[in-house]
BAKELUM-571463 format. One record per atom (N, C-alpha, C): residue number from 0; atom name; x, y, z. Coordinates in steps of 0.2 Angstrom, whole numbers, plus 5000, padded with zeros to 4 digits. Example, Ala and Ser with C-alpha at 12.3 -4.5 7.8 and 13.67 -1.06 7.14 Angstrom:
% residues 2
<site num="0" atome="N" c1="5066" c2="4972" c3="5039"/>
<site num="0" atome="CA" c1="5062" c2="4978" c3="5039"/>
<site num="0" atome="C" c1="5066" c2="4984" c3="5039"/>
<site num="1" atome="N" c1="5064" c2="4989" c3="5035"/>
<site num="1" atome="CA" c1="5068" c2="4995" c3="5036"/>
<site num="1" atome="C" c1="5064" c2="5000" c3="5039"/>
***
This chain:
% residues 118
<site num="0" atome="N" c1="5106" c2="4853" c3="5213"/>
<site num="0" atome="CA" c1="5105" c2="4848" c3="5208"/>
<site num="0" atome="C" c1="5103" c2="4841" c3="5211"/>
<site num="1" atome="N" c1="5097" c2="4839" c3="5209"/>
<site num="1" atome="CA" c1="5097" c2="4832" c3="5211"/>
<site num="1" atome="C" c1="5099" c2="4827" c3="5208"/>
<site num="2" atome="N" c1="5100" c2="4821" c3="5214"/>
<site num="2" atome="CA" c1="5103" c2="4813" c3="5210"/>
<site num="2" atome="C" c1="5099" c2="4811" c3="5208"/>
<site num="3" atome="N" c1="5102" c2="4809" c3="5201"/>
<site num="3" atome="CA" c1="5100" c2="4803" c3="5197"/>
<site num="3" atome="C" c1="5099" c2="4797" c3="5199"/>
<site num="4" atome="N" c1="5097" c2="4791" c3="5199"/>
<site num="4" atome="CA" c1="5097" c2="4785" c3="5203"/>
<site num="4" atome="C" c1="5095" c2="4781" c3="5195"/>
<site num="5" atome="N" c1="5101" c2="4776" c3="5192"/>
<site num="5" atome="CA" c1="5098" c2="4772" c3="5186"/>
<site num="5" atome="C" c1="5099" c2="4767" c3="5185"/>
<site num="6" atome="N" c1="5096" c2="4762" c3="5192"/>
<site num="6" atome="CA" c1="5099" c2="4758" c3="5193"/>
<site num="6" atome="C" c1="5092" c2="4751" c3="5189"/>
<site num="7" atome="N" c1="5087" c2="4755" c3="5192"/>
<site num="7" atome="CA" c1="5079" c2="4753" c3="5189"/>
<site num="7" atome="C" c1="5079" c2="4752" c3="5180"/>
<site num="8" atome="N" c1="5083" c2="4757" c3="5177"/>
<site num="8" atome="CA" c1="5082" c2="4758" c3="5170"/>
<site num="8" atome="C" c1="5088" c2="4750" c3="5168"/>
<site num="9" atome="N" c1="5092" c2="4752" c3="5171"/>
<site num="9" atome="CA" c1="5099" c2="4747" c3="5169"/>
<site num="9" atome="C" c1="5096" c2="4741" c3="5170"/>
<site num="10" atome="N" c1="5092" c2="4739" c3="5176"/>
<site num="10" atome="CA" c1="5091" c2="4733" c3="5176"/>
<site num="10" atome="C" c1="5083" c2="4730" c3="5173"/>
<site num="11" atome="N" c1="5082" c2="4736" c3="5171"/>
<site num="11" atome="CA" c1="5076" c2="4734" c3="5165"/>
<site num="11" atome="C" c1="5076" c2="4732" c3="5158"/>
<site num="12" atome="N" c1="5086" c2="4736" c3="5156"/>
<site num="12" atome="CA" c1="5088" c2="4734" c3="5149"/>
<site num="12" atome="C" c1="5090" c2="4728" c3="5149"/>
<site num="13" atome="N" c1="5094" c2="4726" c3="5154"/>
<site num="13" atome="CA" c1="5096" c2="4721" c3="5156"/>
<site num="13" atome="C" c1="5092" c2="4713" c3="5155"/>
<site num="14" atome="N" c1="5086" c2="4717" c3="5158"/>
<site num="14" atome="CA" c1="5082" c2="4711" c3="5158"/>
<site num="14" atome="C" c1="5080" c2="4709" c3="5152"/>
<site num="15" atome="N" c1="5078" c2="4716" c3="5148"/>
<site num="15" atome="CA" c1="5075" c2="4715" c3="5142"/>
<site num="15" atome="C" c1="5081" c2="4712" c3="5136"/>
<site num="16" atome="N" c1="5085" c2="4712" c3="5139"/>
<site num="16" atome="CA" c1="5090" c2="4710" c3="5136"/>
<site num="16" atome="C" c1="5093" c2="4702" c3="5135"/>
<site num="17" atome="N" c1="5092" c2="4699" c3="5142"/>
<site num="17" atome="CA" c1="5092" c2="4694" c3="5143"/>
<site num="17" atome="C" c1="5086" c2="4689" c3="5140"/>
<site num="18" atome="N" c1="5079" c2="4691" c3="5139"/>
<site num="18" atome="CA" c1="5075" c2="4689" c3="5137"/>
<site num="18" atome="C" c1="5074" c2="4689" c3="5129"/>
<site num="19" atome="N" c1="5080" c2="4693" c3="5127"/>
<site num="19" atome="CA" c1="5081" c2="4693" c3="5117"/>
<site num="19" atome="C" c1="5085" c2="4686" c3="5117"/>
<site num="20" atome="N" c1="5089" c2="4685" c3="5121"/>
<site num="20" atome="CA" c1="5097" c2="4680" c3="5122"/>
<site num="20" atome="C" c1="5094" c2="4674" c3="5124"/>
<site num="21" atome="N" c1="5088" c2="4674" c3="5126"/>
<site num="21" atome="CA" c1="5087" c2="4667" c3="5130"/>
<site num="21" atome="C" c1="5086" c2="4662" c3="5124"/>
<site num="22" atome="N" c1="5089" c2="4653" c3="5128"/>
<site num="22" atome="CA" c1="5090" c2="4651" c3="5122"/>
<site num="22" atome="C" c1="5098" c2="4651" c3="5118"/>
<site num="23" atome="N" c1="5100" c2="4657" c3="5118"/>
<site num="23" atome="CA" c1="5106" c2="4656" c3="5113"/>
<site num="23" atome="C" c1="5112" c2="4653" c3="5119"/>
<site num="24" atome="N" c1="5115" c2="4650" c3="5115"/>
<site num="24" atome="CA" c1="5120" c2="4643" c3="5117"/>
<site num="24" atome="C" c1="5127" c2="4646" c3="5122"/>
<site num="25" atome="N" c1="5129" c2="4644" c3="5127"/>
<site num="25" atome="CA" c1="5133" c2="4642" c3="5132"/>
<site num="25" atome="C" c1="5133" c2="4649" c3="5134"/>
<site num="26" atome="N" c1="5140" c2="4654" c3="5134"/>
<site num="26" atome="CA" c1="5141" c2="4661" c3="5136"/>
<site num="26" atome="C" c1="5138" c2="4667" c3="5132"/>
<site num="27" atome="N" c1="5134" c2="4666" c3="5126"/>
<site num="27" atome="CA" c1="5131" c2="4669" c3="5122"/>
<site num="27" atome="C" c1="5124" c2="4673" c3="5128"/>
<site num="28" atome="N" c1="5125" c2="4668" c3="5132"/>
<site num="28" atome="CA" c1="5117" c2="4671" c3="5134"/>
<site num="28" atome="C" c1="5119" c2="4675" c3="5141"/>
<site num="29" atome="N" c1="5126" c2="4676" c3="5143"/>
<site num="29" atome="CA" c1="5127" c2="4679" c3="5148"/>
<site num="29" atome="C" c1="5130" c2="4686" c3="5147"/>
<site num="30" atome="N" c1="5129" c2="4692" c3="5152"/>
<site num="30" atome="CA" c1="5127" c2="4700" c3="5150"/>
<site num="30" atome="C" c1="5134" c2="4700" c3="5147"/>
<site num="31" atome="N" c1="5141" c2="4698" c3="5146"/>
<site num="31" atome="CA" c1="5147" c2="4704" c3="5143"/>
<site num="31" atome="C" c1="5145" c2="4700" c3="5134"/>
<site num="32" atome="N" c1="5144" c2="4695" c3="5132"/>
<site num="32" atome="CA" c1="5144" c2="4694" c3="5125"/>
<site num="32" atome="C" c1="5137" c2="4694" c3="5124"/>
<site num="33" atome="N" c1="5129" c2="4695" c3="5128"/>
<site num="33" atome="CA" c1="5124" c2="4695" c3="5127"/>
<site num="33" atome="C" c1="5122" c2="4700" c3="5122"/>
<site num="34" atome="N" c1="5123" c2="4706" c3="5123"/>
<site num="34" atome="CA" c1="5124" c2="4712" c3="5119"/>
<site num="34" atome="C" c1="5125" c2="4711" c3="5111"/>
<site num="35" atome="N" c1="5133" c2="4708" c3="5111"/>
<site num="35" atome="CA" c1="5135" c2="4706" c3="5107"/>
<site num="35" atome="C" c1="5133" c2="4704" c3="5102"/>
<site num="36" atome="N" c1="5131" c2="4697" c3="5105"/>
<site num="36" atome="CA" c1="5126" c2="4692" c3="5101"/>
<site num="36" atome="C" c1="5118" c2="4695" c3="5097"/>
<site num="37" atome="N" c1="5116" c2="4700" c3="5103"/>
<site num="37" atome="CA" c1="5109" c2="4700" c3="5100"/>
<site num="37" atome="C" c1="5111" c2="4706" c3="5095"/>
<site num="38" atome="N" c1="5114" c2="4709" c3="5095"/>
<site num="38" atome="CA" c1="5117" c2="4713" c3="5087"/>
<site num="38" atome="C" c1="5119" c2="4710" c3="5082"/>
<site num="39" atome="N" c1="5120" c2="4704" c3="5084"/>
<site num="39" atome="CA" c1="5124" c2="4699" c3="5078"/>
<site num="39" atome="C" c1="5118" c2="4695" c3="5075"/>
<site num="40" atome="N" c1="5111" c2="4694" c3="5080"/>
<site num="40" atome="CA" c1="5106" c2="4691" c3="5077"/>
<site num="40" atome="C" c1="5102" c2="4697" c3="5074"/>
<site num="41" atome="N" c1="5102" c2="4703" c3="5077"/>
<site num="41" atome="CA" c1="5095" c2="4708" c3="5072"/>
<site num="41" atome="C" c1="5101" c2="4709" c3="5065"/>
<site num="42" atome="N" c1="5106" c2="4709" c3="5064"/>
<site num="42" atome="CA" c1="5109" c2="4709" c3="5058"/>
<site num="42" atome="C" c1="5106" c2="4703" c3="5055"/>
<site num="43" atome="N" c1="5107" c2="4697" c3="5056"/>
<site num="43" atome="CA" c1="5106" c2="4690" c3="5053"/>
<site num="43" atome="C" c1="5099" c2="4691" c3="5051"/>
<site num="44" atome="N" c1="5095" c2="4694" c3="5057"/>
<site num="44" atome="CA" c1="5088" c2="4694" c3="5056"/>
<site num="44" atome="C" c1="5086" c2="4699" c3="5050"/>
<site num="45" atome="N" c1="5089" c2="4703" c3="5049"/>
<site num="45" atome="CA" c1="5089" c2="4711" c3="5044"/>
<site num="45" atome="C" c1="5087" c2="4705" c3="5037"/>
<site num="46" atome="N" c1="5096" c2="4704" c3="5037"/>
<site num="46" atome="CA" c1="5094" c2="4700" c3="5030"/>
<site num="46" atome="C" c1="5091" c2="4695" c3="5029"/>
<site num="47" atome="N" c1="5090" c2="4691" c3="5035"/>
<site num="47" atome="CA" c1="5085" c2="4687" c3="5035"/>
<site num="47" atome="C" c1="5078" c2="4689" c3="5030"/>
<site num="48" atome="N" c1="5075" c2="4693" c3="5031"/>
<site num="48" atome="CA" c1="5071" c2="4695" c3="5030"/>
<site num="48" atome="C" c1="5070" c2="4697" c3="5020"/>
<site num="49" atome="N" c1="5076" c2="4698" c3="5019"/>
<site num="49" atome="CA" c1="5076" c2="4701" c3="5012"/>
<site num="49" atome="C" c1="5078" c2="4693" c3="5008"/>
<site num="50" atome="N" c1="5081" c2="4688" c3="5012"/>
<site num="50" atome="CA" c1="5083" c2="4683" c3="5009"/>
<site num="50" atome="C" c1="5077" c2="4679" c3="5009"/>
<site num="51" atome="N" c1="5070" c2="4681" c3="5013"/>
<site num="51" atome="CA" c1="5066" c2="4675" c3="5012"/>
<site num="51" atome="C" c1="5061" c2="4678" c3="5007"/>
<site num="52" atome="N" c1="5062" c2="4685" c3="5003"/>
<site num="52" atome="CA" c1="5057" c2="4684" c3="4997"/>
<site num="52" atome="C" c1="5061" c2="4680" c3="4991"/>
<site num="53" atome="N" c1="5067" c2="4682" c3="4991"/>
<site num="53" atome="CA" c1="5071" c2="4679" c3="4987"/>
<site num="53" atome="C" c1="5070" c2="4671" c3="4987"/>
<site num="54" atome="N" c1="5071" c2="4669" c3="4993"/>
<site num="54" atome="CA" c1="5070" c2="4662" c3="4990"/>
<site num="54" atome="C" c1="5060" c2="4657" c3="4990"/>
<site num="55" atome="N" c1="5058" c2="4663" c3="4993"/>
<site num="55" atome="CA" c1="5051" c2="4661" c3="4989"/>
<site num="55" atome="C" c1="5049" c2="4662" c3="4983"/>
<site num="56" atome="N" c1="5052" c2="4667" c3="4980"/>
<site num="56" atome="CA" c1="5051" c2="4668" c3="4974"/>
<site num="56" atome="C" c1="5054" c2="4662" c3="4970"/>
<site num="57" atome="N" c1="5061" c2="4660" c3="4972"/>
<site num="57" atome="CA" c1="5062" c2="4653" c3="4969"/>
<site num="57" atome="C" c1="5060" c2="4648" c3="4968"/>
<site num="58" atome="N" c1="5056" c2="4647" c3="4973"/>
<site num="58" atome="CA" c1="5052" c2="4641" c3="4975"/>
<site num="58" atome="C" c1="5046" c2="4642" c3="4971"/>
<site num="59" atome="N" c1="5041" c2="4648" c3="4969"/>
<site num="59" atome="CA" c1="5038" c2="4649" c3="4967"/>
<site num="59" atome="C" c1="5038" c2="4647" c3="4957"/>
<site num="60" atome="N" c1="5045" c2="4649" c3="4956"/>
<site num="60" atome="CA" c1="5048" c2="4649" c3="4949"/>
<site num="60" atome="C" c1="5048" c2="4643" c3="4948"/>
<site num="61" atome="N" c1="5049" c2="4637" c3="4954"/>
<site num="61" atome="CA" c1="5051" c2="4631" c3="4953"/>
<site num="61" atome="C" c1="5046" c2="4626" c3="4952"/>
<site num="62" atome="N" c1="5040" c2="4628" c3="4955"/>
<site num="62" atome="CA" c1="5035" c2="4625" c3="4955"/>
<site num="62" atome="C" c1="5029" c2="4626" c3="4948"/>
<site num="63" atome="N" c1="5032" c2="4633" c3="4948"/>
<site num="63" atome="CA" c1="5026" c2="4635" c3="4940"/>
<site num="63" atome="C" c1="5032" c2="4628" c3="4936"/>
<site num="64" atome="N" c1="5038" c2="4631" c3="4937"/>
<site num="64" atome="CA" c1="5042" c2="4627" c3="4930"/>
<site num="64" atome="C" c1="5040" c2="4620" c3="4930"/>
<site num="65" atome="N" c1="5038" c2="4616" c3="4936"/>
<site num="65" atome="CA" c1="5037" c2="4610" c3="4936"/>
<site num="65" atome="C" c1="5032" c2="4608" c3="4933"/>
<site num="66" atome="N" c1="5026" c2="4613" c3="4935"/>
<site num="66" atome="CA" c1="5019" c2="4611" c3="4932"/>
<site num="66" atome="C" c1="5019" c2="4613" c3="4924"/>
<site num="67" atome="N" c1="5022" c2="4618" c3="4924"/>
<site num="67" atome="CA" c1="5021" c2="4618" c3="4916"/>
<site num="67" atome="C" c1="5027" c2="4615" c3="4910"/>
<site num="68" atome="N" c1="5031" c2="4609" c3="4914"/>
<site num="68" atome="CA" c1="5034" c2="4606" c3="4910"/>
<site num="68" atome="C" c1="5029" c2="4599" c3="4909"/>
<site num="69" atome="N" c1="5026" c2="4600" c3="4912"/>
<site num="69" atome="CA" c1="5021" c2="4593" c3="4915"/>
<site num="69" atome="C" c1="5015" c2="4593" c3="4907"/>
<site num="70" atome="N" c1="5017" c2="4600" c3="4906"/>
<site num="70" atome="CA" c1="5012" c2="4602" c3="4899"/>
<site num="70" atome="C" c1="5014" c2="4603" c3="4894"/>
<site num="71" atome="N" c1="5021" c2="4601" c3="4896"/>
<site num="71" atome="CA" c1="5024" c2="4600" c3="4888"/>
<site num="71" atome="C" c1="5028" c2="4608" c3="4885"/>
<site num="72" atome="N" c1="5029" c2="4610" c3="4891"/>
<site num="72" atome="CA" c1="5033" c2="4620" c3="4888"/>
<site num="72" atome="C" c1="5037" c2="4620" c3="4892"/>
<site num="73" atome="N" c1="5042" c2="4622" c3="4893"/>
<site num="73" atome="CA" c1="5048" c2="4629" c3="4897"/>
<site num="73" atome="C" c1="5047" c2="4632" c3="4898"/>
<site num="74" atome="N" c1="5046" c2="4634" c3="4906"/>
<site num="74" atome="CA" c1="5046" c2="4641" c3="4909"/>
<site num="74" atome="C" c1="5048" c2="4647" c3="4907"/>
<site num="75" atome="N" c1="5052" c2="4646" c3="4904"/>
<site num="75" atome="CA" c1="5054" c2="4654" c3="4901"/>
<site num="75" atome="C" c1="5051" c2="4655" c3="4895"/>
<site num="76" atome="N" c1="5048" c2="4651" c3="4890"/>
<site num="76" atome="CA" c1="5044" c2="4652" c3="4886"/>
<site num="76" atome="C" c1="5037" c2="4650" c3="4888"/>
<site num="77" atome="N" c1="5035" c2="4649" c3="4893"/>
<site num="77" atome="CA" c1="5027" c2="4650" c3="4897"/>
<site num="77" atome="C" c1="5028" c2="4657" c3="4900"/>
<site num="78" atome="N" c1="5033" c2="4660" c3="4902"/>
<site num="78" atome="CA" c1="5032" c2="4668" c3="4903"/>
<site num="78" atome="C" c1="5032" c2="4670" c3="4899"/>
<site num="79" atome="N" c1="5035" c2="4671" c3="4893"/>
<site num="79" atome="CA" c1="5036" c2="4672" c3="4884"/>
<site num="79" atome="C" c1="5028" c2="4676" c3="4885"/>
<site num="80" atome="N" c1="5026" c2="4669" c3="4884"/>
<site num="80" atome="CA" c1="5019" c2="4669" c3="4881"/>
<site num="80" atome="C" c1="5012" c2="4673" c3="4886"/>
<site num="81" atome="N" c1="5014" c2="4670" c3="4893"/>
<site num="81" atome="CA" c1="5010" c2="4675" c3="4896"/>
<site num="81" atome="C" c1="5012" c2="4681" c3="4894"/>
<site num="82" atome="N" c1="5018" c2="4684" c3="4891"/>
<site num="82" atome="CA" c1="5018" c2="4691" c3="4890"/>
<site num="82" atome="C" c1="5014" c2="4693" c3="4884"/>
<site num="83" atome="N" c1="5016" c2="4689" c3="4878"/>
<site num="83" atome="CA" c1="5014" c2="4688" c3="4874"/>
<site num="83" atome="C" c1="5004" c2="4690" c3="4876"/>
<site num="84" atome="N" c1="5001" c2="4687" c3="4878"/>
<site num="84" atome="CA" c1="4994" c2="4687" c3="4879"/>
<site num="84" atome="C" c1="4988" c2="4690" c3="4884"/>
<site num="85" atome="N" c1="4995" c2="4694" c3="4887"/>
<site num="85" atome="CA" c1="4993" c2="4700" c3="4890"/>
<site num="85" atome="C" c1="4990" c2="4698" c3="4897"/>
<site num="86" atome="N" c1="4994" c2="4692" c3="4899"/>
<site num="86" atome="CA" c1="4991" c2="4691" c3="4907"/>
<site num="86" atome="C" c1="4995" c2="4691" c3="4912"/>
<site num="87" atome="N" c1="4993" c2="4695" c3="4915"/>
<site num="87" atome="CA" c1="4996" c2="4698" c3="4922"/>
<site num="87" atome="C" c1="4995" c2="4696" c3="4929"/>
<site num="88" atome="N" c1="4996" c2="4691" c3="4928"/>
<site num="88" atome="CA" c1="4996" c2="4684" c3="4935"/>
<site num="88" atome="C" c1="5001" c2="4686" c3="4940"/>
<site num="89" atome="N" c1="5007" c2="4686" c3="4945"/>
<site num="89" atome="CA" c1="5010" c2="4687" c3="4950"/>
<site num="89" atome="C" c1="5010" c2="4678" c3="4949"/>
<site num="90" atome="N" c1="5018" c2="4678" c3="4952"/>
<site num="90" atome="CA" c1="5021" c2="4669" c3="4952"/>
<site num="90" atome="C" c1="5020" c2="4667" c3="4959"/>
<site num="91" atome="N" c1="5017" c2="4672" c3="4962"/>
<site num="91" atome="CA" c1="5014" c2="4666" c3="4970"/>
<site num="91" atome="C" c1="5006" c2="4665" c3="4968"/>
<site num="92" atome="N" c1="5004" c2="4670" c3="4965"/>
<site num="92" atome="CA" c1="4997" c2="4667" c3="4965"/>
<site num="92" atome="C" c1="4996" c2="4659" c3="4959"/>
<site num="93" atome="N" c1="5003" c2="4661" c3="4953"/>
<site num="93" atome="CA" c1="5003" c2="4654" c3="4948"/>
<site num="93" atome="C" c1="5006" c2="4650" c3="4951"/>
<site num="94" atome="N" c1="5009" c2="4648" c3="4955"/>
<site num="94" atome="CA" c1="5014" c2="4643" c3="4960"/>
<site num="94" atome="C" c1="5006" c2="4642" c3="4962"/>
<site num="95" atome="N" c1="5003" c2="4644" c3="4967"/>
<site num="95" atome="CA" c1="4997" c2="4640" c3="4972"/>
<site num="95" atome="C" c1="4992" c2="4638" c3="4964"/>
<site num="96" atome="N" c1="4991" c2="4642" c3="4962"/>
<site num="96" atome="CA" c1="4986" c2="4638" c3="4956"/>
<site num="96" atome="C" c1="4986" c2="4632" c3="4954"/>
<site num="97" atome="N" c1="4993" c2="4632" c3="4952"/>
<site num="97" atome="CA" c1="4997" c2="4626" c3="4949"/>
<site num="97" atome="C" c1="4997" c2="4621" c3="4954"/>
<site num="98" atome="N" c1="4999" c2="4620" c3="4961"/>
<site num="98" atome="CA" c1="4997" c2="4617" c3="4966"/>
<site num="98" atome="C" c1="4991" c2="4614" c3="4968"/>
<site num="99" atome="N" c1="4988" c2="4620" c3="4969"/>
<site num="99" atome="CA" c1="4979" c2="4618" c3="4972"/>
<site num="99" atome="C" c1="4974" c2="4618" c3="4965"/>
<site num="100" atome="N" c1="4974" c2="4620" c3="4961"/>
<site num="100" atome="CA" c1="4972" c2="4620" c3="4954"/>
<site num="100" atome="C" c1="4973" c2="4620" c3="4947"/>
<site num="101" atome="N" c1="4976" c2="4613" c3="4946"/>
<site num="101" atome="CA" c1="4979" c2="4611" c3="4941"/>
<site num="101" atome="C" c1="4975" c2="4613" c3="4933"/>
<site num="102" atome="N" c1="4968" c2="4611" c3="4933"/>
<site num="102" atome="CA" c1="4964" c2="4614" c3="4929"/>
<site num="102" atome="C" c1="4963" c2="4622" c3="4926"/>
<site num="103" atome="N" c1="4962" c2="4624" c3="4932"/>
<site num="103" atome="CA" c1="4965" c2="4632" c3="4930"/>
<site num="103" atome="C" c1="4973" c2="4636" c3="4926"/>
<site num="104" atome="N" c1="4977" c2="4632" c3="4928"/>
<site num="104" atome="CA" c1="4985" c2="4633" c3="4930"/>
<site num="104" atome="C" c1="4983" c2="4631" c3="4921"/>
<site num="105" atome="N" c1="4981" c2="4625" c3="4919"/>
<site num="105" atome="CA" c1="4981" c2="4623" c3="4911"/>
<site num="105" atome="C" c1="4978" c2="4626" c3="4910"/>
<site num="106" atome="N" c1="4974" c2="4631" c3="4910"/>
<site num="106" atome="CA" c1="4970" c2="4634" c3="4905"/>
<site num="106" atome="C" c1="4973" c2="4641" c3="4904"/>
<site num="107" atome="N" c1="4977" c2="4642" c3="4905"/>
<site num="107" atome="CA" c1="4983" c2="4646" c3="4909"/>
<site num="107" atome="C" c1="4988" c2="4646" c3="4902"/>
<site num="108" atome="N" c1="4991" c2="4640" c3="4903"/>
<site num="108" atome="CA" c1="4997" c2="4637" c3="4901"/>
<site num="108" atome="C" c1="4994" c2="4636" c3="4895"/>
<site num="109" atome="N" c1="4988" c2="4636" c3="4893"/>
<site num="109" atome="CA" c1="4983" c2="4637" c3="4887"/>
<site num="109" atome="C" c1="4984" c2="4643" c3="4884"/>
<site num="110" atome="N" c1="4981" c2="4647" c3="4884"/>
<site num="110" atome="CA" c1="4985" c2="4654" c3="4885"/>
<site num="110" atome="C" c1="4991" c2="4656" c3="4881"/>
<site num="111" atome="N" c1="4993" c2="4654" c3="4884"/>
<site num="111" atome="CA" c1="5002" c2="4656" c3="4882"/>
<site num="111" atome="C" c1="5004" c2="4652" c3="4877"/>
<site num="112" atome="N" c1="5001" c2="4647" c3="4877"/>
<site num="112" atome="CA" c1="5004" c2="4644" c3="4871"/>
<site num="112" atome="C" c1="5000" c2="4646" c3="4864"/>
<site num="113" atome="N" c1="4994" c2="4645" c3="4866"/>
<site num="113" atome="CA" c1="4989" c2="4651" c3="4861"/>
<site num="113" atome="C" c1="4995" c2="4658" c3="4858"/>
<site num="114" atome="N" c1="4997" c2="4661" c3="4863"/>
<site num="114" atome="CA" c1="4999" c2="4667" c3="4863"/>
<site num="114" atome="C" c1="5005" c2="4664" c3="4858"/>
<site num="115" atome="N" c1="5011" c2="4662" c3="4858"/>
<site num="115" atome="CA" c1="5017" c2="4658" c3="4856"/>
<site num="115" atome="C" c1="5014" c2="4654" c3="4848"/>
<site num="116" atome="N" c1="5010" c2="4652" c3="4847"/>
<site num="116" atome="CA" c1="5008" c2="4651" c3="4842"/>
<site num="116" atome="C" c1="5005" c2="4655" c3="4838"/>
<site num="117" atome="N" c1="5002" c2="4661" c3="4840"/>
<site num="117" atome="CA" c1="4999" c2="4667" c3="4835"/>
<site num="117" atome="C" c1="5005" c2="4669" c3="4830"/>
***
């Protein structure tokens, strides 16, 4: 049977591994808590990821509610009435509108109030 020889592999995980670490603070970035660490960040980093539509969705909600207090309604009675009047918008596209296009976002918020008053 021939020898195995894995000396090449180990110090390629090694490397690869110091190269996710680099950067992270004092002992963290050396090989016995390296490991460690970068398992502690692809967890962070996991939920990272589910936490950032969450709070853009917030941000999103916060921003229609601004602009549509600005017109005289309550978020949740401007969704009301978008339901109400059968418009089918997404709240990152009504967040940018409301931003970049105030005139549209009201004719919008026009709509719904139409709708709430039928």
């Amino acid at each position: 049977m021939t020898r195995i020889k894995r000396a090449q592999i180990r110090h390629t995980r090694i490397r690869k591994l110091r190269e996710r670490v680099k950067g992270f603070f004092q002992s963290r970035k050396r090989l016995r808590q390296a490991m460690e660490a970068a398992m502690k960040a692809d967890r962070f980093a996991f939920a990272g990821r589910k936490q950032r539509k969450r709070q853009f969705r917030r941000l999103w909600t916060m921003r229609i509610n601004a602009a549509v207090r600005q017109q005289g309604l309550s978020y949740s009675r401007f969704v009301f009435g978008l339901k109400k009047a059968g418009v089918e918008i997404n709240r990152k596209v009504m967040a940018d509108l409301a931003v970049r296009e105030p005139n549209a976002f009201a004719a919008i918020v026009e709509q719904a109030k139409a709708a709430l008053n039928a």
